[in-house]
Each structure stands twice: as structure tokens, then as C-alpha cells.
MARLOVEX-834619 format. One record per residue: x, y, z of N, C-alpha, C in turn; residue in three letters. Coordinates in nm, 4 decimals. Layout:
<atom <X, Y, Z>, <X, Y, Z>, <X, Y, Z>, ala>;
...
This chain:
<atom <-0.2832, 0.8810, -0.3294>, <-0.2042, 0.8151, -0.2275>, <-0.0616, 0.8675, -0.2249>, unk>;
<atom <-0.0049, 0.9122, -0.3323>, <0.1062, 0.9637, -0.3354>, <0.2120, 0.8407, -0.3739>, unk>;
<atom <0.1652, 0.7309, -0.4212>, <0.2740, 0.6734, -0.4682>, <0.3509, 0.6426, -0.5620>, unk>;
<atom <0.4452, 0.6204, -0.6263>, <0.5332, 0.6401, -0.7625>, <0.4804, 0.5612, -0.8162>, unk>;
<atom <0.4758, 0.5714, -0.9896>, <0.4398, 0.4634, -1.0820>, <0.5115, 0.3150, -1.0748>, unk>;
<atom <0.5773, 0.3640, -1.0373>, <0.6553, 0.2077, -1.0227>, <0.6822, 0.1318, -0.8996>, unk>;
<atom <0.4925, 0.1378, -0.8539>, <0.4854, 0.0594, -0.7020>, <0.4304, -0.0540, -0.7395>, unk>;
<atom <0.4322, -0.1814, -0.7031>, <0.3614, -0.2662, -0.7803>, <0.2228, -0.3007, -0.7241>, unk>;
<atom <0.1511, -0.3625, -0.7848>, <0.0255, -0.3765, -0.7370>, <0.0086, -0.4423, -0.6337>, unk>;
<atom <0.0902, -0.5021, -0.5692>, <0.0768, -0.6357, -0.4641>, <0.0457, -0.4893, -0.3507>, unk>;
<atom <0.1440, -0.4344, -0.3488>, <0.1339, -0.3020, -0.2141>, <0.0625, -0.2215, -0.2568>, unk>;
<atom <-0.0079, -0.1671, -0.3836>, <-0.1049, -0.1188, -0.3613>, <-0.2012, -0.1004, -0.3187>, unk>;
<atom <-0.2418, -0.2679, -0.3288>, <-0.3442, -0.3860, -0.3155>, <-0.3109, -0.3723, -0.1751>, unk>;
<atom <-0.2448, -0.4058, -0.0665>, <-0.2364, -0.4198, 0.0522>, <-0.2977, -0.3113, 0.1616>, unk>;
<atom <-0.2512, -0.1873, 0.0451>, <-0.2513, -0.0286, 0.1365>, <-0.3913, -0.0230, 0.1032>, unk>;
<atom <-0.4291, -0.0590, 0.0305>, <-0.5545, -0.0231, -0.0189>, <-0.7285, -0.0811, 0.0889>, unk>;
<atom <-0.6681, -0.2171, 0.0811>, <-0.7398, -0.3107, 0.1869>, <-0.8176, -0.4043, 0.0907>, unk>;
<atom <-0.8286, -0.3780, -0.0759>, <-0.8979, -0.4824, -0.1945>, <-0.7970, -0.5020, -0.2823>, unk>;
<atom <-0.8903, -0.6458, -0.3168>, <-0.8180, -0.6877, -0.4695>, <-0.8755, -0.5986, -0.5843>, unk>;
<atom <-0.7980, -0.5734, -0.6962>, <-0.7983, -0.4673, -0.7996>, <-0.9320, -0.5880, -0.9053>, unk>;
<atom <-0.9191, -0.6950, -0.9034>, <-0.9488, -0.7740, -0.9835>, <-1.1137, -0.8329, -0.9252>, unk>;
<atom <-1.1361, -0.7925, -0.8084>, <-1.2253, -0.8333, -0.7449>, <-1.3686, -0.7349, -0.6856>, unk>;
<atom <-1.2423, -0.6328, -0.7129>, <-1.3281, -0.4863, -0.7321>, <-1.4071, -0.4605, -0.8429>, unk>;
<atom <-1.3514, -0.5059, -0.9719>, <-1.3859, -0.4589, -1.0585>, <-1.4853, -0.5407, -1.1140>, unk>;
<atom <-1.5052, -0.6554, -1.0645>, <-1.6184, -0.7345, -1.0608>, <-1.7214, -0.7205, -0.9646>, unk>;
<atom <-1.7036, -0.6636, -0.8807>, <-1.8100, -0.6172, -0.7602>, <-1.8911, -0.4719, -0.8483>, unk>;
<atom <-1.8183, -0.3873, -0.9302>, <-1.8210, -0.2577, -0.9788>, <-1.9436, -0.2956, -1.1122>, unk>;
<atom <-1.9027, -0.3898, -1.1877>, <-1.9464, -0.4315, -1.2907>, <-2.0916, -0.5121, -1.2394>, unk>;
<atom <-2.0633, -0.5706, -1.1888>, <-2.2019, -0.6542, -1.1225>, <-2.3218, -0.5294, -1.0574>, unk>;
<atom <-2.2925, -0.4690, -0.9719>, <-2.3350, -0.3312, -0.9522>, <-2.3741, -0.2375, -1.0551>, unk>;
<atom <-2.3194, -0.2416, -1.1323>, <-2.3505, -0.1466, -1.2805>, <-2.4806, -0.1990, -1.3455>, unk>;
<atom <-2.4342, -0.3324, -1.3532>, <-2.5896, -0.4317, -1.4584>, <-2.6742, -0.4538, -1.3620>, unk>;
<atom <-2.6740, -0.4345, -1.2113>, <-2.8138, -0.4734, -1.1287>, <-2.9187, -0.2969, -1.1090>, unk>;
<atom <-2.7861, -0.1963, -1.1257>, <-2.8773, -0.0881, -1.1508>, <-2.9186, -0.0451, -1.2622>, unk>;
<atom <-2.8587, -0.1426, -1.3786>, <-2.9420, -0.1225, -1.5075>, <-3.0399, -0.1866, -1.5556>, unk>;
<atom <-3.0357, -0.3003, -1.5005>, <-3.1673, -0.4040, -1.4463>, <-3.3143, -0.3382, -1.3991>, unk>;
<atom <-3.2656, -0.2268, -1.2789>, <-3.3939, -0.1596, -1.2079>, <-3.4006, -0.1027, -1.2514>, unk>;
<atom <-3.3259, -0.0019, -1.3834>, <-3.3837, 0.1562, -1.4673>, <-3.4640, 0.0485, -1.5685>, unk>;
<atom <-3.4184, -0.0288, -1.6204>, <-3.5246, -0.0711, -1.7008>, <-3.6533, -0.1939, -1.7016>, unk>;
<atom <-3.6222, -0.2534, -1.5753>, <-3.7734, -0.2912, -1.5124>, <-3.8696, -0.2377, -1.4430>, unk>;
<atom <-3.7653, -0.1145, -1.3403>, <-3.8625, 0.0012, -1.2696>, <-3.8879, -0.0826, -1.1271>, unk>;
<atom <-3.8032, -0.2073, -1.0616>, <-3.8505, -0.2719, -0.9810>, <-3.7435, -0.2375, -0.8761>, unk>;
<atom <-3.7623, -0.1301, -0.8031>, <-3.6445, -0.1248, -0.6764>, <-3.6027, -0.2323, -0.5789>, unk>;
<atom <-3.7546, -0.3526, -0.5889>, <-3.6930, -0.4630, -0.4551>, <-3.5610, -0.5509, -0.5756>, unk>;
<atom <-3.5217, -0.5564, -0.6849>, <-3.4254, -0.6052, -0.7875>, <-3.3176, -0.5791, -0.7164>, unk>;
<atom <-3.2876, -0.4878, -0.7098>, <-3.1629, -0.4197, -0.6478>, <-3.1247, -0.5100, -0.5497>, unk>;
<atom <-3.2312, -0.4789, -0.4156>, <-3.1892, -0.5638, -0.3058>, <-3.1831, -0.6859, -0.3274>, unk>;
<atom <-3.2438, -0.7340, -0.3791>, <-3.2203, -0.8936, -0.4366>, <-3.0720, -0.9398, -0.4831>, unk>;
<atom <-3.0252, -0.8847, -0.5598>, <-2.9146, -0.9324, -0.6379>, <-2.7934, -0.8758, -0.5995>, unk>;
<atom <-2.7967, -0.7579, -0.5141>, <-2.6535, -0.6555, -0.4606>, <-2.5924, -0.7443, -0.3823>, unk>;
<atom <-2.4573, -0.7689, -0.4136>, <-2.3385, -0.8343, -0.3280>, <-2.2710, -0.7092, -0.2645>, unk>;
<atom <-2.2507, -0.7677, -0.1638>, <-2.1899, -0.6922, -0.0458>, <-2.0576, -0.7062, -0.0546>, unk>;
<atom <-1.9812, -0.6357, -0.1055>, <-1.8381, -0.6765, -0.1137>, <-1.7646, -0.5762, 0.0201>, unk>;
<atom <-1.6993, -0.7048, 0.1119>, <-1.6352, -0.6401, 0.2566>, <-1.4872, -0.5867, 0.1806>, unk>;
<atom <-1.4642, -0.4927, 0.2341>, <-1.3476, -0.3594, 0.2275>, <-1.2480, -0.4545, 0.3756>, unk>;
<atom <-1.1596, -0.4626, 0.3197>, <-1.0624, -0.5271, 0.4397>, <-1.0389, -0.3897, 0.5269>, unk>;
<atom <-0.9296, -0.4122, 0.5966>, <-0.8682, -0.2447, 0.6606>, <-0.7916, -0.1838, 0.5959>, unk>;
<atom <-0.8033, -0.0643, 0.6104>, <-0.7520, 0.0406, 0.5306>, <-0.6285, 0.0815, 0.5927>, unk>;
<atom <-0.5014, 0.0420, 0.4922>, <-0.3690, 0.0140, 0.5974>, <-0.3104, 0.1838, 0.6186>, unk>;
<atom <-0.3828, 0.2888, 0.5570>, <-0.3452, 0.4445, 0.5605>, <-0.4388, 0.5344, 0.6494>, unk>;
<atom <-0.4648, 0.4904, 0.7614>, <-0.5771, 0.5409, 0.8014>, <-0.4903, 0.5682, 0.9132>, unk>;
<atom <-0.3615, 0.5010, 0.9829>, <-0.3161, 0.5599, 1.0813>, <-0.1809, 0.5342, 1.0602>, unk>;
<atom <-0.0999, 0.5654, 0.9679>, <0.0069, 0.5463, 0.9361>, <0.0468, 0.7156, 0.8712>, unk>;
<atom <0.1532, 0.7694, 0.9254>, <0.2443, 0.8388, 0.8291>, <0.2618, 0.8939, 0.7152>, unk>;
<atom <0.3197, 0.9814, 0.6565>, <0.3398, 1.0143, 0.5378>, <0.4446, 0.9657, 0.4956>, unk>;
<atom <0.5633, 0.9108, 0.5986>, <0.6851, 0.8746, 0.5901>, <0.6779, 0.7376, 0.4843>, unk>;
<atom <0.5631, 0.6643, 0.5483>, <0.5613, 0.4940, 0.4849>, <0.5625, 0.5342, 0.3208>, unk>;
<atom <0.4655, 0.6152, 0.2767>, <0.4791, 0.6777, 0.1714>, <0.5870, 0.6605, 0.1380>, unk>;
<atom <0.6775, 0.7738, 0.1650>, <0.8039, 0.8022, 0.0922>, <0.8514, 0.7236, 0.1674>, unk>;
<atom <0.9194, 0.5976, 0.1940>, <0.9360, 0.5019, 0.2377>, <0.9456, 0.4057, 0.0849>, unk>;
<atom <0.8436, 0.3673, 0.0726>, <0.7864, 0.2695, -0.0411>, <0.8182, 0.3475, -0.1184>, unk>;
<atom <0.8637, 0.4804, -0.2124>, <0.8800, 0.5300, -0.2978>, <1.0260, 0.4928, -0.3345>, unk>;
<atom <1.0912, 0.5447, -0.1698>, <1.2150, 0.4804, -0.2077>, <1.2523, 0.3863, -0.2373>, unk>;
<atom <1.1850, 0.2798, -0.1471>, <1.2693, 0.1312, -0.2954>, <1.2015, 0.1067, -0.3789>, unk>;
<atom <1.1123, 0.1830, -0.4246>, <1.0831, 0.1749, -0.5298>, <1.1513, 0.2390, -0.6760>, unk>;
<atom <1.2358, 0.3145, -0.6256>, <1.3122, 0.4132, -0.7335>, <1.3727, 0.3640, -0.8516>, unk>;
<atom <1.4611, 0.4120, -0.8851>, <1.5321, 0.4037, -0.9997>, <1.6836, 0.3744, -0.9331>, unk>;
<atom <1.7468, 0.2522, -0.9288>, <1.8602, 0.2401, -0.8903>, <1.9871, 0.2703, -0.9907>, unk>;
<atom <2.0684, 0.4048, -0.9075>, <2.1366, 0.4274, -1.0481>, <2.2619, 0.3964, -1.0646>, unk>;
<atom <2.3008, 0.3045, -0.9988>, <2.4432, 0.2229, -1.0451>, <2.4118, 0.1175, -1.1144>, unk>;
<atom <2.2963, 0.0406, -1.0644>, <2.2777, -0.1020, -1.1984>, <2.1681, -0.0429, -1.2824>, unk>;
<atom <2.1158, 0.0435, -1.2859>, <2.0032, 0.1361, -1.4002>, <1.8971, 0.0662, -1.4180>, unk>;
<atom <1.8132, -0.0155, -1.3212>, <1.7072, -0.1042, -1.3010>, <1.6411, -0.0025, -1.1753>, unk>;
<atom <1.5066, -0.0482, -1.1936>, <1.3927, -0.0429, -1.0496>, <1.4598, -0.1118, -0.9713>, unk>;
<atom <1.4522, 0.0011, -0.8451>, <1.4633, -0.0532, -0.7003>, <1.3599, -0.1760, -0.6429>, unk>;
<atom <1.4337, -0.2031, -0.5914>, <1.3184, -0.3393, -0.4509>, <1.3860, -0.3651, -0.4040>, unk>;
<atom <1.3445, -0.3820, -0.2308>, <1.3882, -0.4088, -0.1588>, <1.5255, -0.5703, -0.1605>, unk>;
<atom <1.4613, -0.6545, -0.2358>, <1.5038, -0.7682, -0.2654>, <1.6590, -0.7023, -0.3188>, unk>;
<atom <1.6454, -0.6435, -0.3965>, <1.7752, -0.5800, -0.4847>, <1.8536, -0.5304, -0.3765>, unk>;
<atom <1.8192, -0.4461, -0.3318>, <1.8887, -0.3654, -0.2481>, <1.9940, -0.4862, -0.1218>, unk>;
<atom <1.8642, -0.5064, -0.0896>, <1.9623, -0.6496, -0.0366>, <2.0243, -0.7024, -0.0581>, unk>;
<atom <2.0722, -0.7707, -0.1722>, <2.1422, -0.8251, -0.2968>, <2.2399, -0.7795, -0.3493>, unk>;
<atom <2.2454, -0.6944, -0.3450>, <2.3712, -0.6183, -0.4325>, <2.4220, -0.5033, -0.3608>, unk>;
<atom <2.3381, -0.4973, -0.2351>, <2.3864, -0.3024, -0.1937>, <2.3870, -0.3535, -0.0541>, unk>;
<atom <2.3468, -0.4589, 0.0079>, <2.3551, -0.4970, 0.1104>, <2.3024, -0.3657, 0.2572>, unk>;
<atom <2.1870, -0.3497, 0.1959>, <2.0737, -0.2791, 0.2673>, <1.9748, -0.4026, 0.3583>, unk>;
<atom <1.9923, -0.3993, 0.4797>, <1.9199, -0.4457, 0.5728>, <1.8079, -0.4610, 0.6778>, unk>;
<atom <1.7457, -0.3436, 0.5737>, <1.6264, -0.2937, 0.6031>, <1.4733, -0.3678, 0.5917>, unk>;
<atom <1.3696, -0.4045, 0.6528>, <1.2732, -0.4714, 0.6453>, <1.1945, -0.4850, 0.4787>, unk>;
<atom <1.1598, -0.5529, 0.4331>, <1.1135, -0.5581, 0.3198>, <0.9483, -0.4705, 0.3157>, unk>;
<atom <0.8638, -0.4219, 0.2325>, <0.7415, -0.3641, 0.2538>, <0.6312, -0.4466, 0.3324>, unk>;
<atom <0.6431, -0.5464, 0.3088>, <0.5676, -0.6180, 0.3413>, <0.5478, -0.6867, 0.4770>, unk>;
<atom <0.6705, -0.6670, 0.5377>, <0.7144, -0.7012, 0.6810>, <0.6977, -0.5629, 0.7149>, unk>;
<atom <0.6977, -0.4262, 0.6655>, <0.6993, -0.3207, 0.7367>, <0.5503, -0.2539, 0.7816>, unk>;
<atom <0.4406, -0.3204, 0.6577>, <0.2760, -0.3327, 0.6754>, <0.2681, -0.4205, 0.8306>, unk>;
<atom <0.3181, -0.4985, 0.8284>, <0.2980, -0.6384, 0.9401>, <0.3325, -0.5382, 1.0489>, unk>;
<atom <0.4464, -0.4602, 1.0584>, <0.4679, -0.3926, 1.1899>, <0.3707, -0.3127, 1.2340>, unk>;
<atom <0.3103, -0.2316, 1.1049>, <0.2296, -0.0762, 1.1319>, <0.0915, -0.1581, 1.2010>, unk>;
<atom <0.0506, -0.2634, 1.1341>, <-0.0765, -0.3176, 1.1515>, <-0.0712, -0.3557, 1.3110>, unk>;
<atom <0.0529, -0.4267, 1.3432>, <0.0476, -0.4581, 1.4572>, <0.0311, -0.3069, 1.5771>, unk>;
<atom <0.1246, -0.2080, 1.5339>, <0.0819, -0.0779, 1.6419>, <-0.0490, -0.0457, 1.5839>, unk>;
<atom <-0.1025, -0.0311, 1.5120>, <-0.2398, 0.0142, 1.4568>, <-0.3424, -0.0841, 1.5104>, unk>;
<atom <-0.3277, -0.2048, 1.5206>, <-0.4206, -0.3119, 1.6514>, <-0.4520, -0.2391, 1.7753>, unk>;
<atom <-0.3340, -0.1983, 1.8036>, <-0.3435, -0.1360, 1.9304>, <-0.4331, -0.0138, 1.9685>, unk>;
<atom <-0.5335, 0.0144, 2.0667>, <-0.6184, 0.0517, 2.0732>, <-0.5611, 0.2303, 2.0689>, unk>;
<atom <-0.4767, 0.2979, 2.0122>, <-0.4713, 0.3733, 2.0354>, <-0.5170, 0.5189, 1.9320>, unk>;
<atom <-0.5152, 0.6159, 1.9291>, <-0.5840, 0.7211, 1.8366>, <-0.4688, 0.7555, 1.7079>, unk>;
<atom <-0.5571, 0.8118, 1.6497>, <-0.4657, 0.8256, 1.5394>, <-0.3204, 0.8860, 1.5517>, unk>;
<atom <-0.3111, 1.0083, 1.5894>, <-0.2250, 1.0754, 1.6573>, <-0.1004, 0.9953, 1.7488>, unk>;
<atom <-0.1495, 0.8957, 1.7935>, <-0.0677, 0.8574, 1.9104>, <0.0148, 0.7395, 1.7895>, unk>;
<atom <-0.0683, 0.6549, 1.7323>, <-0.0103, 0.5689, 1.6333>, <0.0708, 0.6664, 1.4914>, unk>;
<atom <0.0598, 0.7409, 1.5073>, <0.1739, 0.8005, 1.3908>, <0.3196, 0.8598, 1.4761>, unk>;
<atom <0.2292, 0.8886, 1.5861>, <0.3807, 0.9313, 1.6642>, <0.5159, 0.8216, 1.6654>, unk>;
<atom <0.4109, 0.7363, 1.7012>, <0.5029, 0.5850, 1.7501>, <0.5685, 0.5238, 1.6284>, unk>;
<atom <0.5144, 0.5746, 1.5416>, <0.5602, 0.5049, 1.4033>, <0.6324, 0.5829, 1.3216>, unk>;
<atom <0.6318, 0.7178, 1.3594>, <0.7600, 0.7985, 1.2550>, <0.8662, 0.7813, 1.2993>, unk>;
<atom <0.9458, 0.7443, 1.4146>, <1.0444, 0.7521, 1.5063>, <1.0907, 0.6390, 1.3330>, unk>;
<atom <1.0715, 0.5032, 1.3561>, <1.1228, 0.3954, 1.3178>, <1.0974, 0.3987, 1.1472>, unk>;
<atom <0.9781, 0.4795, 1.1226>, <1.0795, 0.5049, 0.9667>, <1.1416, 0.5848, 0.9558>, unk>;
<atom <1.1349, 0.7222, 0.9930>, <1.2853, 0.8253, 0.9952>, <1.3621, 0.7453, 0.9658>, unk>;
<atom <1.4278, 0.6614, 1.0834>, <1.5436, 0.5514, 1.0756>, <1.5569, 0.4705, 0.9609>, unk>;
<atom <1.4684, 0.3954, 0.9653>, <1.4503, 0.3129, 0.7823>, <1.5169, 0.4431, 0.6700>, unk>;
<atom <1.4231, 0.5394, 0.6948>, <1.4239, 0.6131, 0.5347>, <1.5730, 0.6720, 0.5576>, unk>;
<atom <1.6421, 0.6953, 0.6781>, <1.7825, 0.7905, 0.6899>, <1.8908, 0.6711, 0.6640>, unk>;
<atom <1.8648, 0.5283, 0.6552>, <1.9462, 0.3902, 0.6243>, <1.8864, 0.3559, 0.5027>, unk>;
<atom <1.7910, 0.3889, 0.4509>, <1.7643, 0.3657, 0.2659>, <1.8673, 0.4813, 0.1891>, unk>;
<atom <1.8659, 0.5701, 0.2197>, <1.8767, 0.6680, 0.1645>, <2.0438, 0.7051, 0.1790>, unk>;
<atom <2.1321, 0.6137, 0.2896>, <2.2549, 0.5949, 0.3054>, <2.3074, 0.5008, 0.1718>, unk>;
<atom <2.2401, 0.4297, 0.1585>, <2.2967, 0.3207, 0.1137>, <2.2542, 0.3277, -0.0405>, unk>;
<atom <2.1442, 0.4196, -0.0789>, <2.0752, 0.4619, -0.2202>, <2.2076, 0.5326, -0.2247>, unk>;
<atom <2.2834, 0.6350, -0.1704>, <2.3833, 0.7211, -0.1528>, <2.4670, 0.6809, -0.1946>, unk>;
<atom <2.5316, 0.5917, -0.1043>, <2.6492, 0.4796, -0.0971>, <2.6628, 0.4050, -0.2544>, unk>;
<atom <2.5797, 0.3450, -0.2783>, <2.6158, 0.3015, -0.3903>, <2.5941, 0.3696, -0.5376>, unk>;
<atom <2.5488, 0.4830, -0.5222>, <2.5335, 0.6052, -0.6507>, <2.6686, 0.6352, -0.6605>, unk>;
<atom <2.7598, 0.6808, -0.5897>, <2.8871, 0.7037, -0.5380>, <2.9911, 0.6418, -0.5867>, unk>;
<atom <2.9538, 0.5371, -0.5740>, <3.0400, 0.4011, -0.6593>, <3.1352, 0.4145, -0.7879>, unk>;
């Protein structure tokens, strides 16, 4: 995905479209129902017991590379107070006024509703993070400077 170690799981989890915790119980359950049929030899087992675990939407399927490095950036290393970035912080102390990640998913999803092709939804959507990432990256500036 391209994102920094120090993204937290909530937006991973979001971009992703599953829970990490819910997966891995869908994964595990799946594991013991096909070890069930290697060692009974009964293929209708399988169908019997397989849970269908639904995949929400996949929030990278028509979004940017920008959102990427977007989320990397507040995610960084803030180097005047020498803590991880977040948006929350940035706000707080650096007085960055920029949408939080989570309000910025809410936007993409909303042009990505929209019936349009992939192509056309990344167009529409790099304009407005350019802007985000050229006002993160003022103010990451701005206060390194300090």
C-alpha cells in the first residue's frame, strides 16, 4: 500500500475495507474447515461450515497516490516537539487546518459513489489533495523552522 509504519490501524483498517481482528478469525476458521475435509475426505464439509465473510469497499480502488502520501504526512515524525505526527497535533500546536483522515476518506467515498470511471475520479481528486499536501507540508515547514 505504501504506507509508513507509523499509520495506525484504524486507517489501515478503513483503506483496507476489513477488520484486522475479524479477518483473522474468518482465516483461522477456514484453515480448520479445510483440515476437517483432508482428514475426513468429505468435500460437502466444506460447504457446510464455510462463512462467508463480506469485504466492505475497497477505499484504494479509485483514489490517488497523493492520499497515500497524504496520510504519510501526518503521519511523520514532527520535528520541533520530536513526537508522531496526527492530524489532531498538528491542529493543536501548529495550527494546521486541514481535514482530519478520516473526514478526508468521507470526501473520496463520496466522489467515488459517484458513478464515474476510475480515471475521471482520480482526476477530480488530485486537484484537492495537491492543495492539502502543498498546506501540510507549509506548515510541517513552518514549524521545523522555528
Amino acid at each position: 500500500m505504501g504506507l509508513s509504519k507509523n499509520t495506525p490501524n484504524r486507517i489501515t483498517q478503513l483503506l483496507l475495507g476489513y477488520d484486522f481482528i475479524q479477518r483473522a478469525y474468518y482465516i483461522q476458521t477456514m484453515s480448520r474447515c479445510r483440515w476437517e475435509v483432508r482428514r475426513s475426505l468429505n468435500p460437502t464439509l466444506l460447504l457446510n461450515k464455510a462463512i462467508k465473510m463480506r469485504k466492505e469497499h475497497n477505499a484504494l480502488s479509485k483514489t490517488p497516490q497523493e492520499l497515500i502520501y497524504y496520510i504519510n504526512l501526518c503521519n511523520s515524525f514532527c520535528s520541533k516537539c520530536k513526537c508522531i505526527n496526527s492530524v489532531s497535533h498538528l491542529r493543536k500546536f501548529h495550527a494546521y487546518c486541514g481535514p482530519d483522515i478520516e473526514e478526508l476518506l468521507s470526501l473520496i467515498n463520496s466522489v467515488r459513489g459517484e458513478h464515474k470511471t476510475r480515471d475521471l475520479c482520480i482526476k477530480s481528486l488530485k486537484g484537492t489533495l495537491l492543495q492539502l499536501i502543498k498546506s501540510l507540508k507549509y506548515s510541517l515547514i513552518s514549524t521545523s523552522s522555528l
